[in-house]
C-alpha positions as CSV (number, residue, x, y, z in Angstrom):
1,X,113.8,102.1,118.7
2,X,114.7,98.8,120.0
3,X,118.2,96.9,119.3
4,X,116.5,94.1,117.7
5,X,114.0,96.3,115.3
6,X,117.6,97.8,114.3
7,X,118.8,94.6,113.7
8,X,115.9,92.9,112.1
9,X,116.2,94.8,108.8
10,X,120.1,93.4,108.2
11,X,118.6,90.1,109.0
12,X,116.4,90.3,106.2
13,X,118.9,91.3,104.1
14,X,121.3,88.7,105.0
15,X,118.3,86.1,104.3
16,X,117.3,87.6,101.2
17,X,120.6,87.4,99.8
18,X,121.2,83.9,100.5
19,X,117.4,82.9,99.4
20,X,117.7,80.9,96.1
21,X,122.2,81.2,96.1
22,X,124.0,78.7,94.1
23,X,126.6,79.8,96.9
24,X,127.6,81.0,99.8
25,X,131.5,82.0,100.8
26,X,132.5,83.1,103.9
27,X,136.2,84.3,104.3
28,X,138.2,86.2,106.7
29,X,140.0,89.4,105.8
30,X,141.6,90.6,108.8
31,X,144.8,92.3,107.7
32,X,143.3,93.4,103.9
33,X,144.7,96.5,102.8
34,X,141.8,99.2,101.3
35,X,143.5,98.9,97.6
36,X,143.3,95.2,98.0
37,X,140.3,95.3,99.0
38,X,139.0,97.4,96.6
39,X,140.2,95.5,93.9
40,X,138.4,92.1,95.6
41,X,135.2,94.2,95.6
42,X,135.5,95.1,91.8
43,X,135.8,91.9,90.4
44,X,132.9,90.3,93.0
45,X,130.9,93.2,91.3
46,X,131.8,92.4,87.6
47,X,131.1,88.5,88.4
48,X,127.4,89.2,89.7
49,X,129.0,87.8,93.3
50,X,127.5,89.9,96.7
51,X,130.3,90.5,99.1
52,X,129.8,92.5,102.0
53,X,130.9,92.3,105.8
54,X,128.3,91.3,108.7
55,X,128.3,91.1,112.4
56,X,128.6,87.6,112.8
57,X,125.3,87.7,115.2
58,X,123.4,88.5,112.3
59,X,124.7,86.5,110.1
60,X,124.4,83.3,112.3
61,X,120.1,84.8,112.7
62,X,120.0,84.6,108.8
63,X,121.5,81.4,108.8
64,X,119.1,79.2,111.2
65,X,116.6,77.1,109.0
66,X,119.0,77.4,105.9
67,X,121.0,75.2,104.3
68,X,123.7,77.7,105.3
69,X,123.1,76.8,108.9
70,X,126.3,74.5,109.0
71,X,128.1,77.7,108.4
72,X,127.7,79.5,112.0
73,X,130.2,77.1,113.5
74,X,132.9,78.6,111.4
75,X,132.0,82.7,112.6
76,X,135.0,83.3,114.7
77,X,136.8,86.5,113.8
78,X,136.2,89.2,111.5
79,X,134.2,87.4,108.3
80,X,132.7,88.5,105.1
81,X,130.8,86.6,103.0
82,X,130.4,86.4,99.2
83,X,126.9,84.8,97.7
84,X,126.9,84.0,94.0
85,X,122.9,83.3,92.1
86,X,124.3,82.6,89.2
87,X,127.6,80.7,88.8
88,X,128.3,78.8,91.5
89,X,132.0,79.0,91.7
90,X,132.2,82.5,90.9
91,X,132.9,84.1,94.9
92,X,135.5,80.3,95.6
93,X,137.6,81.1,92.1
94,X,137.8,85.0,92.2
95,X,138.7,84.6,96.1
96,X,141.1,81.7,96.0
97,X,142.6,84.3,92.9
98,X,143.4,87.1,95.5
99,X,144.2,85.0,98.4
100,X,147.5,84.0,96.3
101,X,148.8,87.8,96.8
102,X,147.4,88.3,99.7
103,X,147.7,86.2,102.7
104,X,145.0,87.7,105.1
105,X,142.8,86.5,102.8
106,X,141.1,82.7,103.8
107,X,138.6,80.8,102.8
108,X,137.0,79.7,106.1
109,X,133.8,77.8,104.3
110,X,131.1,77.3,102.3
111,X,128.0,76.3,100.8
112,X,127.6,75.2,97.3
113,X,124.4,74.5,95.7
114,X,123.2,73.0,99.0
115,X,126.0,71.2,100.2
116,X,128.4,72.1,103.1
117,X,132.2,72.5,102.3
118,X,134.6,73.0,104.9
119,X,137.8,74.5,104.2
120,X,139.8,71.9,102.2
121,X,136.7,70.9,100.3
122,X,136.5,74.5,99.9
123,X,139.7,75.1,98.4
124,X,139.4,72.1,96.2
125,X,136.4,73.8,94.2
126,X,138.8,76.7,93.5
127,X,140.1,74.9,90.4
128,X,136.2,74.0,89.0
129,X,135.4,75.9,85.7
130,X,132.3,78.1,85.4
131,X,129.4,76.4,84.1
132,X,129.9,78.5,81.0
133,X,133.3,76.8,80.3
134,X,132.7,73.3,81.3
135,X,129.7,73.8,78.0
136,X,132.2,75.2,76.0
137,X,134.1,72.3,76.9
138,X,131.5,69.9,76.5
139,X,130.0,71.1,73.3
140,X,133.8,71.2,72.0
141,X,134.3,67.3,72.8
142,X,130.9,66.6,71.2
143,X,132.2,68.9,67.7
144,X,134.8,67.7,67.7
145,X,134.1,63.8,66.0
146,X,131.1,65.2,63.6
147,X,133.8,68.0,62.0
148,X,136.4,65.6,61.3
149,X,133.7,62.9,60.4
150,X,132.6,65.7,58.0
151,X,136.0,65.8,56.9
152,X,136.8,62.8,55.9
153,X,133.1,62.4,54.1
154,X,134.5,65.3,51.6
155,X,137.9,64.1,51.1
156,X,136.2,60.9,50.0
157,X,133.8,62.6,48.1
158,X,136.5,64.6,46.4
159,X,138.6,61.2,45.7
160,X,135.8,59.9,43.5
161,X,134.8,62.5,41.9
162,X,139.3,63.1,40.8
């Protein structure tokens, strides 16, 4: 069998992966002990967030005609790369959490929802809430003046009837 027909099949995985991705990670990890590791892989798992290392070749093939095509200037190195479909910042916050304790751990760059983020932009989204708590958030703030309008509608109600 041919190198390329060996190769064509991580290609397509690569591709299929980052088909329809709110996002798209890549890090490097060079220097990532196996417990450290193992604990990065765990919580990726638990969030719904793909991490897994590729040859960089391959990963540049599944790229081209992407929007992740911006990313192949960044594979230098050893990389990995963590692609979230469902919350965006999932693979950025869970990351930027175990690059704190360990240093090999960097964000090289991204793409989010479309858009290309180099590595300061990158780290900037660490601090974004899922879209889960920014509702919560929202639908908090919007409570928030109905229940003490509510409030204020009883006490008054109570007054008159005293």
């Amino acid at each position: 069998m041919a190198k390329v027909e060996q190769k064509k099949p991580i290609v397509e995985e690569i591709s299929e992966h980052i088909k329809d991705a709110q996002s798209v990670v890549l890090v490097t990890y060079s220097g990532i002990t196996v417990e450290q590791d193992t604990a990065l892989r765990k919580e990726m798992r638990e969030a719904g967030v793909v991490y897994k290392v590729y040859k960089n070749t391959m990963m540049n093939f599944a790229f081209k005609g992407t929007d992740c095509e911006p990313l192949s200037e960044n594979l230098e190195g050893p990389n990995a790369i963590a692609i979230s479909k469902t919350d965006a910042t999932a693979p950025i916050r869970i990351l930027a959490k175990h690059a704190k304790t360990v240093p090999a751990l960097k964000l090289v760059a991204g793409v989010v929802e479309g858009g290309y983020y180099d590595e300061k932009a990158i780290q900037a989204l660490k601090d974004v809430p899922s879209r889960e708590e920014l509702l919560g958030k929202l639908l908090g703030s919007i409570q928030s003046p109905i229940a003490n309008f509510a409030r204020v509608i009883s006490q008054i109600a109570e007054s008159k009837e005293a």
